[in-house]
N, C-alpha and C positions, 0 to 999 in steps of 0.2 A: 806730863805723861811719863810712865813709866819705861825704861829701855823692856825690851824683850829680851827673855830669858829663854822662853823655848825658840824651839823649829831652829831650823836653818841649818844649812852647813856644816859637818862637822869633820875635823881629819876620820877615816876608817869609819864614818858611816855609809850605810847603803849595802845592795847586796857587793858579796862579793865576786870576782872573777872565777871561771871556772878555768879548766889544765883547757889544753889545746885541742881534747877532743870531749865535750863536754857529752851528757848524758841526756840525751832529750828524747831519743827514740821510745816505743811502748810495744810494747810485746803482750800477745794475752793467749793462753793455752785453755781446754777442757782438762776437765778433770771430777771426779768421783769425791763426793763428800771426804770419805775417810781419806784419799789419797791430799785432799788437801789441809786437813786437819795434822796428818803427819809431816805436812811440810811445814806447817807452823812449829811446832814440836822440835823438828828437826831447827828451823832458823833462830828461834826461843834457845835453846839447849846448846848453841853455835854463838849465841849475840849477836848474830849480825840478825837484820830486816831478812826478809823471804827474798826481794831482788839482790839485795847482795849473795846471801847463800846459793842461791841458782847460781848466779854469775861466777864464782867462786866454787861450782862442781863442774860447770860446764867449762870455763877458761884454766884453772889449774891444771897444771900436768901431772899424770897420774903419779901414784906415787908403787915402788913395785913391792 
């Protein structure tokens, strides 16, 4: 019989840890076709995903 070579245990497999306040909650708004076509546009033309880009207009501090 052959040893195994897959599966098992490995150092740094598995998911990883998330920070101390991890991101599990879900939020969901209404919204107007074209209102949400521009928020793609907007998070596209940003790099980030559309929940980062919200997060990142709403928690940022303005700038003057």
């Amino acid at each position: 019989m052959e040893p195994k070579t897959r599966g098992g245990a490995r150092p740094g497999a598995g998911r990883k840890r998330q920070g101390s306040e991890s991101k599990t909650a879900t939020v969901s708004f209404v919204c107007t076709e074209s209102e949400k076509q521009k928020l793609r546009e907007m998070s596209e033309n940003s790099g980030l995903s559309q929940s980062q880009y919200i997060c990142m207009k709403l928690f940022s501090p303005a700038r003057p």
